[in-house]
N, C-alpha and C positions, 0 to 999 in steps of 0.2 A: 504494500500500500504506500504512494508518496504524499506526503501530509503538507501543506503550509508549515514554514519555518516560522520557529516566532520573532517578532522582531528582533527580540534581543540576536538570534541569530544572525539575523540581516545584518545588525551594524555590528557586530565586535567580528563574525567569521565570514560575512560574504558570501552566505548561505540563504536562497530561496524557500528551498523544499525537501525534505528526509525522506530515507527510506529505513526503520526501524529493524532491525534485526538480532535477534539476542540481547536486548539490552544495550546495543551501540547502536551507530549510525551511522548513513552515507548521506552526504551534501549533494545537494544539487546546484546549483549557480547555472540561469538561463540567462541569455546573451542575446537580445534581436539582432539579425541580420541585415539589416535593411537594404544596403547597398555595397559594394567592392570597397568604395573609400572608407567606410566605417571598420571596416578591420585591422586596420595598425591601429586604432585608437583599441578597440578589443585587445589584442596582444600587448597591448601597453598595463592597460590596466591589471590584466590575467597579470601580470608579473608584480605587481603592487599588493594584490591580492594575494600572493605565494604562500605571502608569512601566516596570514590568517588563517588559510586553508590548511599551516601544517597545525597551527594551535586547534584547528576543529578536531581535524585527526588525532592528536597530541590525548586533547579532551575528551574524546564522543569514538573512537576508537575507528571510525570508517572513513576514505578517502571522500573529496572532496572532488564532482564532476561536472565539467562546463559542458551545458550544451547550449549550443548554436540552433537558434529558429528562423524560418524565415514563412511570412504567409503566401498560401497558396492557395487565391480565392479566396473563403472564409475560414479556411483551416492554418493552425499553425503547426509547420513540418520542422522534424529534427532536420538540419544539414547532413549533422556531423555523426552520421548513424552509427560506425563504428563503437561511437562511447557504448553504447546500450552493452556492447560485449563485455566491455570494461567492469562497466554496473555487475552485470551478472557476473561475472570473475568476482569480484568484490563481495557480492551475496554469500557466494560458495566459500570464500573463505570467512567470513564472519556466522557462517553457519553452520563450522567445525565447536 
């Protein structure tokens, strides 16, 4: 289940939305896409953001994953499908 982060996630780790498992967590941080020029400022920030995301980990025991949206129509689509792997890699080991 991915849940709303609570605020306090928002501002101290950079974190959207959890995925709960064993008593940890995994981050989510979503990013819109909107257009080509908007991505160095994405990769900018993702790096400012680094330190937070380890202290999430640090804390809450689960990595912390960007994903990239962009709409299509009325729907909003992952880019960056890949991650979803990751996630799941991440499940499996938090559910040893």
């Amino acid at each position: 289940k991915i849940s709303p982060a609570p605020d306090e996630w928002d501002r101290l780790f950079n974190v959207d939305f959890y995925i709960e498992i064993n008593g940890k967590y995994i981050g989510l941080q979503i990013k819109p896409v909107s257009q080509v020029s908007s991505i160095p400022e994405i990769y900018k920030e993702k790096e400012i953001q680094h330190s937070t995301h380890k202290e999430f980990t640090k804390k809450y025991g689960g990595k912390v994953f960007y994903l990239y949206s962009c709409k299509s129509g009325d729907k909003k689509i992952i880019v960056n499908v890949e991650v979803i792997d990751e996630i799941r890699e991440e499940i499996k080991i938090l559910s040893k």
